[in-house]
N, C-alpha and C positions, 0 to 999 in steps of 0.2 A: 510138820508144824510143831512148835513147842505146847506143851502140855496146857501151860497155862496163860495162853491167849492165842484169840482168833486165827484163822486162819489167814495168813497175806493175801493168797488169793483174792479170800472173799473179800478182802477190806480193796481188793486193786477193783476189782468187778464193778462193788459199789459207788468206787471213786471216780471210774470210767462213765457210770451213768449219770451223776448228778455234772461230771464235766462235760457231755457230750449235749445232757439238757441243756446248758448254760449256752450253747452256739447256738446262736438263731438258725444256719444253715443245716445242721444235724440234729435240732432239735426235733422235729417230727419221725425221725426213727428211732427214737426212744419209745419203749413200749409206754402208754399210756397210764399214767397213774406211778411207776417204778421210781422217779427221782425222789420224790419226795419222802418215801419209805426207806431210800435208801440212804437219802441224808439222816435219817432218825439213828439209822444202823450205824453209820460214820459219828454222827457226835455219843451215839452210846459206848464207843471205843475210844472216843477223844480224837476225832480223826476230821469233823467235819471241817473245823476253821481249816486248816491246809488244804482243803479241796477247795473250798471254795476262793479261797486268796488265788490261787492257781487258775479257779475258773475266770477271776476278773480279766475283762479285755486285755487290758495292758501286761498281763504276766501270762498268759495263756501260750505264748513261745516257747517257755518256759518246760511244760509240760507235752508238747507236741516236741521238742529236740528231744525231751527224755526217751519217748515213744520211738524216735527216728534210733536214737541210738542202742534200742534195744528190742522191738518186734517194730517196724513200722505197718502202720494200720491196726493194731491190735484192739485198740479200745472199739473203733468202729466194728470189727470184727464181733467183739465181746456182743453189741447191741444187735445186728444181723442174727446171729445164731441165738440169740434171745427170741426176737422175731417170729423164726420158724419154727423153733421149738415150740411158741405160744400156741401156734396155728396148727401144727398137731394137735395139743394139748386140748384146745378147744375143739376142734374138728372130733376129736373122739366123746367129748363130753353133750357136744349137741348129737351124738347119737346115739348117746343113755349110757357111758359106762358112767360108774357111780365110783369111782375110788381114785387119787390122784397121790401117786408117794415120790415125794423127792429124796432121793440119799444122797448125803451130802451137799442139805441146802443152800449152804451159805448164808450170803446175806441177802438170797435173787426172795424177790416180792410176787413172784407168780401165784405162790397156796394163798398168801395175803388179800389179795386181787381177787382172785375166780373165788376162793371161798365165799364171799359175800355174793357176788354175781350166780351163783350156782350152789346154792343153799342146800339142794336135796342131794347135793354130789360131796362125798368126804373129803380131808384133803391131807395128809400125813408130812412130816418131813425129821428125814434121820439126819443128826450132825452132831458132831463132835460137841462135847458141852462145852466149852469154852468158845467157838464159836456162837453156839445157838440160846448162852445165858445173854448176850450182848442185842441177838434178834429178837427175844422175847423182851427184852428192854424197852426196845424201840415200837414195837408193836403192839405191846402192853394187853387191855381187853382184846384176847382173839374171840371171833367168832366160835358159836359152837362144833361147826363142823370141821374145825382147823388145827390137827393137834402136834405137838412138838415130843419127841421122842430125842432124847438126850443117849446118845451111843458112841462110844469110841471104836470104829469097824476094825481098827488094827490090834483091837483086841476081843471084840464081839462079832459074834456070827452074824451074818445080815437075817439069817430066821428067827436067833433068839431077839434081837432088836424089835421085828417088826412084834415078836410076840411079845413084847415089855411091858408092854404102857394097857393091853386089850383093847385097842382103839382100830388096829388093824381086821380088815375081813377078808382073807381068803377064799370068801366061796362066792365075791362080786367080782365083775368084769372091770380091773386094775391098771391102770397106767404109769407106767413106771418115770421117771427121771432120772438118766444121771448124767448130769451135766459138767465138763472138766472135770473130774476126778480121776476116771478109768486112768489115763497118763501116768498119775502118782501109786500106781498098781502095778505088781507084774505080770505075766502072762496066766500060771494059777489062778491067782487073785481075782482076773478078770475072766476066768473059765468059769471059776465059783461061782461069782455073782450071778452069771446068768443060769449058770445048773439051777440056783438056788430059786430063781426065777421062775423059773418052767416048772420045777420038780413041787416047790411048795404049796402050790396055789392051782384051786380047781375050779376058777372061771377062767374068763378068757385075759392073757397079759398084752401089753402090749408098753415096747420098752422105747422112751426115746434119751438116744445118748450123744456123746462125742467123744470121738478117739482122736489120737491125731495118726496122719499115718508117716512111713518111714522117712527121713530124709535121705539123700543120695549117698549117704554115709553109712544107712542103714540105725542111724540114730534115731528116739524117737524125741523131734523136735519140731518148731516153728520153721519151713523153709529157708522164710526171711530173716531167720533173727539174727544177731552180733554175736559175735564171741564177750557179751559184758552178761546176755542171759545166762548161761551155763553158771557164769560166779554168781551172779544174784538167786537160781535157785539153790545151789548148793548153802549157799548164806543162809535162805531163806528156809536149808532143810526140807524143800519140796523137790526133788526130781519126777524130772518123769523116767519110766520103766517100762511101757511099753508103748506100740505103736500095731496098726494092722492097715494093711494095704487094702485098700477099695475094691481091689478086682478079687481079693478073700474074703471079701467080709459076707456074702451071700455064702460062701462055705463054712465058713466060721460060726454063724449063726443058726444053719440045719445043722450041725452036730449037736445043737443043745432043745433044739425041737421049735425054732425061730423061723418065720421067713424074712427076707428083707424086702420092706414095701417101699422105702423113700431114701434118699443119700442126698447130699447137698456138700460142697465145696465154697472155696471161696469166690470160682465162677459164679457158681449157682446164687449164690446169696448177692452177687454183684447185680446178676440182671432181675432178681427178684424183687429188689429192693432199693437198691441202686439209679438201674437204670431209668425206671419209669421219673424218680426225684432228676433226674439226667444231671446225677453225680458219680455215672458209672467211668470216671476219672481218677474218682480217688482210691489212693492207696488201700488194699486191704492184707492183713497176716493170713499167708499161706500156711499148708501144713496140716487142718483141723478139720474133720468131715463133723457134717451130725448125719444123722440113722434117725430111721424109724423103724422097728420091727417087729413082730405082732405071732404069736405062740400061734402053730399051725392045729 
């Protein structure tokens, strides 16, 4: 990402939620509360009006061909793995861990959300400043237990970050986030992060992420995507750099003192989510696992 603005990502992410609230038929798998935060985020970037022109009935075509001709399903994807990363997130908090860190927030509303809903539980999040001056915009008075740690990790340690701001507690039982990012990492990079994980912190961690895993080509990419993503990330200066197979990721994981308790696909999020709405029809972006893993 360029130095001095947001992340595309985070700004697609965003844009995917407040379009996918705008559909009457998808609008209940949008996690509750997120659109409207994430419009704050889009017009703090000057981004909302084009979403929403997009969102109107009559142009919404428009924006569903762009999808087709570059990951089809992706957006609905993006909302799924929202989903069940929540349902981690809260499943560990209703059983008393007390710390919530997201690296590399973007512009996702989940610390925004639960902070207030779970007031005696903290809630952290690391991102690049040019990204997270535009989320503190949008989100304005945060609560007290919601703090924003300003880090560029392609040049900070993820330890010296967490220890920036003294808001971070390593001796409570911590739940980690990292949500798309690992991709835009190399293999190192993503061995770091979880060494740094296990190695810094003397309660108990527990990490939920997403990788994507290899394509047939041994790329690491979107199954479904076109040959127009490859140029739009490199446009965009985001590649992704790595990828880890599902049937390694339980080995991957004990090498750095992790077990793997949960994994999820685009199957899985199809029948979890999908099918009970019995729109287990519609297309979804192959390619992307989430994890959950938890320091043994």
């Amino acid at each position: 990402m360029r130095e001095d603005r947001p992340s595309s990502t985070a700004a697609l992410i965003a844009a995917a939620t407040v379009f996918l609230a705008r559909d009457p038929r998808l609008a209940a798998l949008v996690p509750a509360g997120a659109a409207p935060r994430c419009a704050r985020c889009l017009e703090s970037v000057s981004l909302l009006r084009a979403v929403q022109a997009v969102s109107h009935p009559a142009l919404r075509w428009a924006a569903r061909l762009a999808e087709r001709a570059t990951v089809p399903g992706l957006l609905l994807h993006f909302m799924l793995r929202k989903r069940w990363i929540e349902e981690a997130v809260r499943a560990a908090l209703a059983e008393g861990w007390e710390q919530v860190v997201i690296i590399g927030a973007g512009f996702d509303t989940l610390a925004a959300r639960l902070s207030i809903e779970f007031p005696r539980a903290s809630f952290l999040e690391i991102d690049h400043p040019a990204t997270q001056a535009g989320k503190r915009v949008a989100i304005g008075s945060a609560p007290g237990n919601l703090h924003f740690i300003a880090a560029d990790l392609s040049r900070t340690r993820l330890q010296d970050a967490l220890s920036a701001e003294g808001a971070f507690r390593p001796d409570v039982r911590s739940v980690f986030i990292i949500e798309g990012l690992l991709m835009y990492l190399g293999d190192a990079e993503v061995g770091g992060v979880f060494a740094t994980l296990r190695e810094g912190l003397r309660a108990g961690v527990r990490v939920v992420f997403t990788v994507m895993e290899p394509a047939r080509d041994g790329r690491s990419a979107f199954h479904n995507a076109t040959p127009l993503v490859r140029w739009l990330l490199y446009r965009w200066s985001e590649p992704f750099k790595s990828a880890l197979r599902r049937d390694e990721a339980g080995r991957f994981l004990e090498g750095f003192g992790f077990r793997l308790r949960d994994l999820a696909d685009s199957e899985t999020l199809r029948s979890r989510y999908l099918a009970p709405a019995h729109l287990e029809s519609l297309t979804l972006a192959r390619g992307e696992i989430v994890a959950l893993a938890e320091s043994r």
